[in-house]
Wavefront OBJ file of the C-alpha trace (Angstrom):
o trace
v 0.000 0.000 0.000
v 0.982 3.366 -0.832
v 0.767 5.010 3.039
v 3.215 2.396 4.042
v 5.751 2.871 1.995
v 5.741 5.948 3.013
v 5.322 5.490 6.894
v 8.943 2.945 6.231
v 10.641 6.149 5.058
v 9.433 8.590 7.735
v 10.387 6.322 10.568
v 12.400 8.626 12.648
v 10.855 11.689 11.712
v 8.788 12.525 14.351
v 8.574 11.019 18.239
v 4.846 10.921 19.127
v 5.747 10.616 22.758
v 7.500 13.751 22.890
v 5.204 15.904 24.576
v 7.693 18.855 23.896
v 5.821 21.814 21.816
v 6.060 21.295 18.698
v 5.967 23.728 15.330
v 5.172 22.507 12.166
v 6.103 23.677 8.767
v 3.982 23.588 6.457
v 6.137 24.935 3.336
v 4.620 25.683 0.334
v 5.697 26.579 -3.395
v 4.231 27.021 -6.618
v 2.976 29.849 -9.119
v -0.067 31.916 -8.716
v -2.523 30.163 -7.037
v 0.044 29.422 -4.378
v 0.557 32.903 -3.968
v -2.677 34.332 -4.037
v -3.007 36.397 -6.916
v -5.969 38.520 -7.215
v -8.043 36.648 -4.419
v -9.112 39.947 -3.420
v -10.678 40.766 -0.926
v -9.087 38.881 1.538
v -11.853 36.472 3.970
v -9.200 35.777 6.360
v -9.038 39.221 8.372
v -8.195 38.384 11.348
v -6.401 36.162 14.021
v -8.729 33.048 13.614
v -8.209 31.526 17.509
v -6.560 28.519 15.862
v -3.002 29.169 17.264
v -1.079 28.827 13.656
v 1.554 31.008 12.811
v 2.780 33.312 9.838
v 6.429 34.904 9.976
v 6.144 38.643 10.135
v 6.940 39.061 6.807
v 3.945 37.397 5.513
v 2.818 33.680 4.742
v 4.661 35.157 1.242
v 8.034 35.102 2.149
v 9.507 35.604 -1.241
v 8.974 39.400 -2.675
v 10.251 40.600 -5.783
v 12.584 43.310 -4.962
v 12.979 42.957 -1.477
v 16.026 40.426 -1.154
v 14.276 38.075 -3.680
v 17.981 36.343 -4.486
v 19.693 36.948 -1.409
v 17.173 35.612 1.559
v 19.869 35.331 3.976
v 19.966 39.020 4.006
v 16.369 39.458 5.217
v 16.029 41.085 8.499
v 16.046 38.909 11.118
v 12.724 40.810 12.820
v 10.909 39.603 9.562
v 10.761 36.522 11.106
v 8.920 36.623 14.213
v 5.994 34.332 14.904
v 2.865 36.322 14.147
v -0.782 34.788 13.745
v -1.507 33.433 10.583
v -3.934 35.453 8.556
v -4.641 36.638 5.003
v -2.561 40.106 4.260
v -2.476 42.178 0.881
v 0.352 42.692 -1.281
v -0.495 44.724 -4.251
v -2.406 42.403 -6.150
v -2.104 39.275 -4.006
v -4.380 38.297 -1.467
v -5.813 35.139 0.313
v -3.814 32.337 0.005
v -4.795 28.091 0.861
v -2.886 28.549 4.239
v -5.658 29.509 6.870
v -7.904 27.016 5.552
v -5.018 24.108 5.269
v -3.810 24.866 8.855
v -6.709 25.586 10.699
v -8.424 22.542 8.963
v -5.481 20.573 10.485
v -5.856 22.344 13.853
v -9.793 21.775 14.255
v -8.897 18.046 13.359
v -6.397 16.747 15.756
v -7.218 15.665 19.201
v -7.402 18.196 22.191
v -4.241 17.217 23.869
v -2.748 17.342 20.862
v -4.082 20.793 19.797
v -2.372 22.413 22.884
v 0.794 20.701 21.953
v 1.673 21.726 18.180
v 1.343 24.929 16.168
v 1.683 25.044 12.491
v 3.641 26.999 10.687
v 3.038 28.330 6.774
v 5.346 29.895 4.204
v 5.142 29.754 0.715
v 7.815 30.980 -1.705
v 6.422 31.187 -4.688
v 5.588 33.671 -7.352
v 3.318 33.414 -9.620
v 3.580 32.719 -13.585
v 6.695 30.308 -12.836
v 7.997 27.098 -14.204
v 9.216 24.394 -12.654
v 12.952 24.862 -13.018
v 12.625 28.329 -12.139
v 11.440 27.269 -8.574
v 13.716 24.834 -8.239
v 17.580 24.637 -7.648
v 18.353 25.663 -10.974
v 16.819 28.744 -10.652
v 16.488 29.397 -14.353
v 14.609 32.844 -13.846
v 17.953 33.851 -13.935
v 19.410 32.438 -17.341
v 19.971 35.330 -19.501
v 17.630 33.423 -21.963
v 14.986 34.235 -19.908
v 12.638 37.633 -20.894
v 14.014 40.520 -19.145
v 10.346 40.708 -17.807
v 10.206 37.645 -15.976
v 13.789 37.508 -14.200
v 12.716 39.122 -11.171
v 15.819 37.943 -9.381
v 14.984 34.721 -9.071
v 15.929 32.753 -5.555
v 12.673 31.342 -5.031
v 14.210 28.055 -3.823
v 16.836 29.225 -1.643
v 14.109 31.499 -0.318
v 12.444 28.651 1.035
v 15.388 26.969 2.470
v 16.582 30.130 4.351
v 12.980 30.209 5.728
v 13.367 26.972 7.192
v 16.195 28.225 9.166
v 14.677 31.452 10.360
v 12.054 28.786 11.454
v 14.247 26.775 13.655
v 15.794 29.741 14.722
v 12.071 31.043 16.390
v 10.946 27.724 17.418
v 14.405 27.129 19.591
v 14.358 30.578 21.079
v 10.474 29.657 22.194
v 11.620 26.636 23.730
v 9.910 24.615 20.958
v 10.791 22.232 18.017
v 10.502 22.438 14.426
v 9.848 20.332 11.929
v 8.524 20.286 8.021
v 5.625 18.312 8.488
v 4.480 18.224 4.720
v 4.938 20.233 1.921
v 2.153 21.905 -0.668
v 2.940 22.078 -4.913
v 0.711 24.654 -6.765
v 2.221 25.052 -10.018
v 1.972 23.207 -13.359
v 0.235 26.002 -15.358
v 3.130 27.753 -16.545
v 4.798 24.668 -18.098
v 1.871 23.724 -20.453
v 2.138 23.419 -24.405
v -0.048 25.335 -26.609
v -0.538 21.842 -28.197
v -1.338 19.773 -25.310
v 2.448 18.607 -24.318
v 5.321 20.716 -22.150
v 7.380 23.323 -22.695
v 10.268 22.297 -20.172
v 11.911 26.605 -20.456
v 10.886 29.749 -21.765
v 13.027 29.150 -24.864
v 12.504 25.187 -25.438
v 10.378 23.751 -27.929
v 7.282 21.849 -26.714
v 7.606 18.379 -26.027
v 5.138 16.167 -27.329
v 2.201 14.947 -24.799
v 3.381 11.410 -23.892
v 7.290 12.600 -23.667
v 5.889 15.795 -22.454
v 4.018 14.738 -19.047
v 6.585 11.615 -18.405
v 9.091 14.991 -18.586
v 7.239 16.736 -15.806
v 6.576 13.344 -14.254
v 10.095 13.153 -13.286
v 11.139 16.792 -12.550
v 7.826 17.112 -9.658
v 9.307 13.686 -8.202
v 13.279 15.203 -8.402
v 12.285 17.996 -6.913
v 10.134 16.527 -4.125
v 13.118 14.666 -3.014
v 15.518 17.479 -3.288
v 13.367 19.765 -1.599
v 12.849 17.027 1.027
v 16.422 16.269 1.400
v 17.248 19.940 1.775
v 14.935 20.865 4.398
v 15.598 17.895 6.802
v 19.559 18.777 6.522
v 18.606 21.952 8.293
v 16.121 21.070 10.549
v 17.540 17.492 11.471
v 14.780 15.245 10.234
v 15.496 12.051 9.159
v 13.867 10.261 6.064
v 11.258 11.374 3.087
v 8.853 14.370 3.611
v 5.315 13.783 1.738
v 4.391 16.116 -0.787
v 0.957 17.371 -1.821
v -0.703 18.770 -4.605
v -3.651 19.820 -5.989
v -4.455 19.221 -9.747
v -3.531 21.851 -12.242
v -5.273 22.319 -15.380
v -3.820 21.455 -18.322
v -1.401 18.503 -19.062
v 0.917 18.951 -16.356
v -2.541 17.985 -14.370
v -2.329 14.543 -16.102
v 1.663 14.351 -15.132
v 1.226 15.199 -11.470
v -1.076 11.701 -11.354
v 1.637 10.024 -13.028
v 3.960 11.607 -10.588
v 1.980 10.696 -7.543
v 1.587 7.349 -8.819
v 5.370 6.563 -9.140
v 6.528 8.408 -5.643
v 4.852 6.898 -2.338
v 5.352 10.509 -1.081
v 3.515 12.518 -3.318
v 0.254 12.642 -2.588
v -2.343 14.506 -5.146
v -5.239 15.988 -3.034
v -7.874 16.261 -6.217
v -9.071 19.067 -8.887
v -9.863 22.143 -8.192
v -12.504 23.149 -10.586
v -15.320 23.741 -7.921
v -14.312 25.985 -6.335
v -14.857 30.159 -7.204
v -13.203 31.978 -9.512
v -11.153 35.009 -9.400
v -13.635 36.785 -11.842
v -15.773 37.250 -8.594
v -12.906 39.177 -7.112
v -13.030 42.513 -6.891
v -9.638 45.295 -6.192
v -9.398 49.118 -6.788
v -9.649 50.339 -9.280
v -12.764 48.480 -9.506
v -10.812 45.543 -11.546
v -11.720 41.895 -11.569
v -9.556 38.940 -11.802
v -8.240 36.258 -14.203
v -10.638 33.605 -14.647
v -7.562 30.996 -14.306
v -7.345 32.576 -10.603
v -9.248 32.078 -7.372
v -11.175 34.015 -5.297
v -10.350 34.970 -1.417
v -13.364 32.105 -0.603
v -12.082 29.752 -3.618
v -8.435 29.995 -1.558
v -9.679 29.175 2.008
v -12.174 26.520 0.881
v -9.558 24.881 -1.586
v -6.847 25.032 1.888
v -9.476 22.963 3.586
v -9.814 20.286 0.980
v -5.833 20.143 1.484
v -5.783 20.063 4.851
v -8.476 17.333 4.888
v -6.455 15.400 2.934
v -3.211 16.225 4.908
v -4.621 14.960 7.892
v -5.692 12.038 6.833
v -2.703 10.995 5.097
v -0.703 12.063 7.966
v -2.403 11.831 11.688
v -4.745 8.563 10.018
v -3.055 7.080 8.353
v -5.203 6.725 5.015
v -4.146 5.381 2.187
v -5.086 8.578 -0.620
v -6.323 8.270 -3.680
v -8.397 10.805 -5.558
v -11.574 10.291 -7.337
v -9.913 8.959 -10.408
v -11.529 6.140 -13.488
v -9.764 3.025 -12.507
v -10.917 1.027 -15.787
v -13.820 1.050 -18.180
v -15.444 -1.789 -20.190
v -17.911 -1.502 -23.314
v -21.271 -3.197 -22.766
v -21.882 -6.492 -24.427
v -24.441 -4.702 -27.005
v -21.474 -1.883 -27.575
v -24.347 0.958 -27.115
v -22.863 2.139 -24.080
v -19.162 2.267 -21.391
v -19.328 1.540 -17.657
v -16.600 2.925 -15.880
v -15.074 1.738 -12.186
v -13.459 4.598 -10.370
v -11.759 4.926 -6.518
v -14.099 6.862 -4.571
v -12.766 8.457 -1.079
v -16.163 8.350 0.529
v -18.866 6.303 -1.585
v -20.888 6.509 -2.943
v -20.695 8.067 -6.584
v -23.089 11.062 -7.476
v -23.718 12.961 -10.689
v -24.376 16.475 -9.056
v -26.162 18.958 -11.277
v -27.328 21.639 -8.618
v -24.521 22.382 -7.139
v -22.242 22.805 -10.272
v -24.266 23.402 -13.245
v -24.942 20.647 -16.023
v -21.750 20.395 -18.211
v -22.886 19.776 -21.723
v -22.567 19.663 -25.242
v -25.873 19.388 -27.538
v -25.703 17.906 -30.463
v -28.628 15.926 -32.787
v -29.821 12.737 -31.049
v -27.856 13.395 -28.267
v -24.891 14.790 -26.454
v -21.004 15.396 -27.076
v -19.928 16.132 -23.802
v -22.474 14.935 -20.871
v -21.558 15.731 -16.798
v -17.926 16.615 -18.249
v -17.384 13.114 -20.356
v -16.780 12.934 -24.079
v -15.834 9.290 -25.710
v -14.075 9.206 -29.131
v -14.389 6.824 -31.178
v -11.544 5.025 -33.987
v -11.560 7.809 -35.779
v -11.490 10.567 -33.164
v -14.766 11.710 -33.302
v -16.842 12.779 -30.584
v -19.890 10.172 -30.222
v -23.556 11.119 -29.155
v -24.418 10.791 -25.448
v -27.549 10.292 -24.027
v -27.095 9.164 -20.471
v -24.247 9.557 -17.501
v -26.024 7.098 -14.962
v -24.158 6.067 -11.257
v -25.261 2.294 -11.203
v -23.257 1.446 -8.714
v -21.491 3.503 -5.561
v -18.146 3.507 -7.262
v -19.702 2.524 -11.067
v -21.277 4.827 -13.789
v -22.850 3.956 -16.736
v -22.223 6.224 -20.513
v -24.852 5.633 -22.558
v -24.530 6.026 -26.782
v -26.730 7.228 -29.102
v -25.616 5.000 -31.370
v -24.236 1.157 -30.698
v -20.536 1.541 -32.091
v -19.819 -1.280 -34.892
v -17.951 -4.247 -32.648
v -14.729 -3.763 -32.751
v -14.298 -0.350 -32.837
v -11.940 1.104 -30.244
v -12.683 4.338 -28.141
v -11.385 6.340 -25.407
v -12.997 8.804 -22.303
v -12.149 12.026 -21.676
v -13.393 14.061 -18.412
v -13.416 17.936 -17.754
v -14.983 20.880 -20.522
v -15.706 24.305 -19.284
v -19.281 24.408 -21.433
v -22.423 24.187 -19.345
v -26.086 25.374 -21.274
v -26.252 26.623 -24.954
v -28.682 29.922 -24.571
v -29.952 30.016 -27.977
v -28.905 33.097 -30.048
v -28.874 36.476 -29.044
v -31.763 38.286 -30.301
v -30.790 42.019 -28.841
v -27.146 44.009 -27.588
v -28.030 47.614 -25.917
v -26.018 49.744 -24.157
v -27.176 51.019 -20.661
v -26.702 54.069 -18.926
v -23.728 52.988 -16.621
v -21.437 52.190 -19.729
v -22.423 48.606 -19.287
v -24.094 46.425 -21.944
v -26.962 43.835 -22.101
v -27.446 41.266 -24.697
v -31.499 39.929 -24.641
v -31.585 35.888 -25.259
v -34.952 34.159 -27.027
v -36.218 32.806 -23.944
v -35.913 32.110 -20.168
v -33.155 30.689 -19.061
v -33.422 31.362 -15.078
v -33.460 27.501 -13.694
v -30.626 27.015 -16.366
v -28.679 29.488 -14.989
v -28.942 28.852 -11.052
v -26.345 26.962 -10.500
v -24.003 29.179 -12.360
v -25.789 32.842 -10.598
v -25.549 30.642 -7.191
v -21.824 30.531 -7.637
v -21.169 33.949 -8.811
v -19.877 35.446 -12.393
v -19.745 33.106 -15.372
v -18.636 33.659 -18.660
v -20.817 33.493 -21.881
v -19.382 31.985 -25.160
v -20.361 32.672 -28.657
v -20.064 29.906 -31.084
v -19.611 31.301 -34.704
v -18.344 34.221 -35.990
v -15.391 35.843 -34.490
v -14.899 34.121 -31.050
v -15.469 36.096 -27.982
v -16.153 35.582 -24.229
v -17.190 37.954 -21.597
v -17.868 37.567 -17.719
v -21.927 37.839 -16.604
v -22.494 39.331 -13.219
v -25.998 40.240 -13.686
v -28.519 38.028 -14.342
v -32.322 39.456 -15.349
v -35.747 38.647 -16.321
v -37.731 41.137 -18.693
v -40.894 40.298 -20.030
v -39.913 36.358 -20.333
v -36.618 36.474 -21.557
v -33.741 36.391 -19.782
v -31.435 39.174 -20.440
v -27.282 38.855 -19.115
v -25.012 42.013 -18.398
v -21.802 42.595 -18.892
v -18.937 45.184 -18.848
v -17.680 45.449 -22.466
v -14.005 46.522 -21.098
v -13.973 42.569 -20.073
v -14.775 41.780 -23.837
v -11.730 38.891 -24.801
v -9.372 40.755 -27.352
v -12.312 44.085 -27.120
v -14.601 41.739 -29.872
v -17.840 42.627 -29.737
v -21.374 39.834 -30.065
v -23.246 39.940 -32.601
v -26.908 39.247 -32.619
v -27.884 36.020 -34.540
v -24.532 34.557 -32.731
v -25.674 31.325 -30.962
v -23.981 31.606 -27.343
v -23.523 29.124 -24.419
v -22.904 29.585 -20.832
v -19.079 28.436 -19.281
v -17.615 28.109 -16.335
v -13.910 29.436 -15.557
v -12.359 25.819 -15.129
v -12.914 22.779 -17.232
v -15.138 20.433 -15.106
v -16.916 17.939 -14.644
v -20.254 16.719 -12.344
v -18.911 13.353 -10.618
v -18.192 14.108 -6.798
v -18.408 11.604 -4.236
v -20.151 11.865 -0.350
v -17.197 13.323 2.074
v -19.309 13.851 5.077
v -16.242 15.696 6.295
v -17.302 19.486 7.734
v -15.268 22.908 6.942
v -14.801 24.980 9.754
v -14.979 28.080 7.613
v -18.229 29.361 5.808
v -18.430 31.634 2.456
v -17.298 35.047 3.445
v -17.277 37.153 0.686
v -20.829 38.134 0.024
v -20.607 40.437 -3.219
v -21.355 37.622 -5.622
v -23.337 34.662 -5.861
v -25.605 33.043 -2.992
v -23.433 31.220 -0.987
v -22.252 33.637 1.535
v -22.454 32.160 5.186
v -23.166 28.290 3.908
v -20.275 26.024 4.754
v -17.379 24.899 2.218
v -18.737 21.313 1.103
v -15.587 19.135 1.175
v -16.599 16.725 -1.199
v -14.094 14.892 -3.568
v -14.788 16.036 -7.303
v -13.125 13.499 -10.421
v -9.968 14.457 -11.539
v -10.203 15.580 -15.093
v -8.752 12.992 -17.379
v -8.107 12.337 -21.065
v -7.416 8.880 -23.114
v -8.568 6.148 -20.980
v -8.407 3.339 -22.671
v -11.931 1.833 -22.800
v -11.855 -2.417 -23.378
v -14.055 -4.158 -25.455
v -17.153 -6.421 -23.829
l 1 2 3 4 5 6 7 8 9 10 11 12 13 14 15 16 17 18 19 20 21 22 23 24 25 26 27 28 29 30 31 32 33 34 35 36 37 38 39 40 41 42 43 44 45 46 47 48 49 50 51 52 53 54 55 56 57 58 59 60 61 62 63 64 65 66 67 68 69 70 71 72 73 74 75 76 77 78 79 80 81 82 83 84 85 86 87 88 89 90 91 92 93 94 95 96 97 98 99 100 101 102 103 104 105 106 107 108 109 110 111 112 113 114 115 116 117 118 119 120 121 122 123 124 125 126 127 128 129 130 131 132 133 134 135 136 137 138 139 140 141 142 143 144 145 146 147 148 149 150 151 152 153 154 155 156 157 158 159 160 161 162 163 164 165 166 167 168 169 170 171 172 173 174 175 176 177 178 179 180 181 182 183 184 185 186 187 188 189 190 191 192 193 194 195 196 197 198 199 200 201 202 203 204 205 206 207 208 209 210 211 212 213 214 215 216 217 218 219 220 221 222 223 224 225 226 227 228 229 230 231 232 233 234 235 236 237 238 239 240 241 242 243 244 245 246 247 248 249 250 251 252 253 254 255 256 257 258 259 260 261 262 263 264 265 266 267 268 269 270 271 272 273 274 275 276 277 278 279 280 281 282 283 284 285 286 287 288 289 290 291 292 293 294 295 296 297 298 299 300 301 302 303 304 305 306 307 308 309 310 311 312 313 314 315 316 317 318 319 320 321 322 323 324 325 326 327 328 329 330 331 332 333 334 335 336 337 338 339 340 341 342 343 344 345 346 347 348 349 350 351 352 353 354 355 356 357 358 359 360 361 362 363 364 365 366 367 368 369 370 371 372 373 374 375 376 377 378 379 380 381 382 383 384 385 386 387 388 389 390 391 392 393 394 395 396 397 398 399 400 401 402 403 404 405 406 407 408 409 410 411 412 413 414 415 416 417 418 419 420 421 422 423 424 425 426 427 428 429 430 431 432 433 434 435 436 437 438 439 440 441 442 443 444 445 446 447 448 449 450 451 452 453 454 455 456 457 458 459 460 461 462 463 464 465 466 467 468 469 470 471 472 473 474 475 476 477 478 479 480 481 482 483 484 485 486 487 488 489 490 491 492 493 494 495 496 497 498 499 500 501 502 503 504 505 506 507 508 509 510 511 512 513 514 515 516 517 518 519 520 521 522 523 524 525 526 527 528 529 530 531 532 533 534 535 536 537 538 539 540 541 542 543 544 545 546 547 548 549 550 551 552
């Protein structure tokens, strides 16, 4: 089993009998949603009662211009032990760390509560590649756009903050250790043709050499990293490593990667949670829909520090909610899949995310976030996405596929509903504009308004996407505004142009039934419906593409 392989290489690390107080490290690194960028504004305002700790200088340790390749150099009152809490740093706000820590606080057991404190620091930036965190620190190759040098020293950043660390905990009286470390980056090294672009002035590698690429540099650099950090804080053995799943094909490699390294442990997708588009900073400007909001940050931390905990103070053995094979029926009108499941059983949830589909005659090409291709790479017609069993679901086919024929299952498309064609643009009196659809599409739409600002999607014509964050009804037809400064590339709709509604992330509708309860609620009440509910801490499928489907 995966946990024990793991458990034989931390033997050593930590003494459960010592009742000395302990501080533990969480250390974190990765690109922007590591560092918070534009998850504005902050959630986390204030000490939260749960004892963790920031340094002084911020859970964001590593700041451009401020000693970014020279951390040693950092003054030493930096690096006092403050309460951990969202701050603002230009354009960076909330980050995972309140709700990863505190999640981990609220879980362990009183007497241990009293006893350990943890610690976050993340030394990231964002817009980075993997070799530009690590060691090699190629921000600083002279290949590398004058615009994105930045001084580089993100690495050594985080070792040096491991020794401020033992530094504070020794002059409280206390120990520290690294108890786990948190990847959030994968983004940057994507291919514009679905493989990896290893540096800023390499040609893409193709998918399959691509990801095994990546594969191995997350796994080098979790053991490096590891290695590092225990030489100055006198651990012995492997530190785990966590990560969430990017979108993209380094998503797909960071599977591979936790399925090759006992210590690497990939927490799930994060497509569920809000986007950045909801976030608001002066002047008045709205996020990246690639980015999270303040709430998507905290929420996403607890889904990590679920995980974390169980991995670590239960000992679980973690998988995601991943396909584990799929099978064609004996008619060949139809795929069931078998997938690991955290916390049976299976459910296809349309209310809480909104139906992801693709119309098309007779049927479907993408259905609850699947699409199947068949010999010849075409996209077959869907009908049904069934659960039949708690860790079983059942694609259904328009069409039987001749026997014989091969296809494959891919999982994760940002569509949701087609709206029909636009039958009206005007502008309004604020500047804004409204575009008028053909009908009602309000019970369509709830999921999406419940959740905040989506994006709408024209399909012919010159392509163009804008954010909706106002949602109307006028005389039976729903009408959507929008700011046309937010207008992709300034291209304006058209009416005639058929649009659909889309989410920021590629997704899917397959969750499972973690009972397991946040301890923070939805603070940020400016956009959608959710403010004051609780973060539900289900397990959503990790997006996939090519499984292999095998005939009846």
């Amino acid at each position: 089993m995966k946990f024990l392989s793991l458990l034989t290489l931390m033997i050593g690390t930590t003494n459960a009998a010592d009742l000395k107080p302990a501080i533990s490290g969480i250390w974190m690194m990765g690109q922007s949603l590591c560092d918070g960028s534009e998850s504005l504004p902050i959630v986390t305002t204030n000490d939260t009662g749960w004892g963790n700790y920031a340094f002084q200088r911020g859970v964001r340790t590593w700041l451009a211009n401020d000693h970014a390749s020279t951390p040693e150099m950092r003054p030493a009152d930096q690096f006092a032990l403050v309460p951990l809490k969202a701050t603002v740093y230009g354009g960076l706000g909330e980050t995972v760390a309140n709700g990863m820590a505190d999640h981990l606080s609220a879980a362990l057991p009183a007497e241990k509560k009293q006893a350990s404190r943890f610690l976050v620091a993340c030394a990231g930036q964002g817009g980075r590649q993997i070799q530009e965190l690590s060691s090699a620190d190629l921000s600083t190759d002279q290949r590398t756009p004058e615009s994105r040098r930045n001084g580089g020293g993100y690495y050594k950043t985080s070792l040096d903050d491991a020794r401020r660390a033992v530094e504070q905990a020794k002059a409280l009286g206390a120990k520290f250790e690294v108890k786990a470390l948190y990847w959030m980056q994968g983004e940057g090294n994507g291919g514009p043709t679905g493989g990896i672009v290893p540096a800023r002035w390499d040609a893409e590698i193709p998918r399959k050499r691509g990801l095994a690429w990546y594969r191995d540099q997350l796994i080098g650099y979790r053991k490096q990293w590891s290695a590092d950090l225990c030489t100055i804080t006198g651990q012995r053995g492997e530190l785990p490593m966590f990560t969430y799943q990017t979108l993209g094909p380094s998503g797909d490699a960071q599977l591979m990667a936790a399925d090759t390294d006992a210590a690497i442990y990939l927490v799930g997708p994060h497509y569920a949670v809000p986007s950045a588009i909801n976030s608001v900073y002066p002047p008045g400007r709205h996020g990246d829909p690639i980015h999270l909001s303040a709430d998507g940050e905290r929420w996403w931390g607890e889904q990590v520090g679920k995980v974390m905990h169980r991995v670590l103070h239960q000992k679980e053995d973690w998988q995601p909610l991943r396909p584990r094979s799929a099978k064609l029926d004996a008619t060949w009108d139809g795929v069931v899949i078998e997938f690991s499941v955290p916390r049976p059983p299976m459910v296809i949830d349309t209310s809480f995310l909104a139906r992801q589909e693709i119309a098309t005659n007779g049927g479907f090409t993408s259905l609850a976030g699947f699409q199947v291709r068949g010999g010849d790479g075409g996209a077959l017609a869907l009908t049904a996405v069934e659960v039949i069993a708690p860790s079983q679901l059942h694609i259904r086919f328009a069409k039987a596929l001749p026997a014989g024929e091969k296809c494959r299952v891919n999982y994760g498309h940002p569509f949701a509903a087609a709206l029909g064609t636009i039958t009206a643009i005007r502008k309004i009196a604020d500047g804004n504009e409204e575009m008028a659809l053909t009908r009602s599409f309000t019970e369509v739409l709830k999921p999406l308004t419940n959740e905040g600002a989506f994006l709408v999607t024209n399909t012919s014509g010159t392509n163009t996407r804008v954010p909706i964050r106002s949602v109307r009804e006028e005389n039976g037809v729903t009408v959507l505004r929008y700011e046309p400064r937010e207008l992709r590339n300034g291209t304006p709709f058209a009416i005639g142009q058929p649009v659909v509604a889309q989410r920021s992330f590629s997704y899917g509708n397959v969750r499972d039934s973690d009972p397991e309860r946040s301890i923070y609620t939805f603070g940020d009440a400016s956009y959608g419906t959710r403010a004051g509910q609780a973060y539900p801490l289900w397990n959503w499928c990790v997006l996939f593409s090519d499984l292999n489907v095998e005939a009846p």
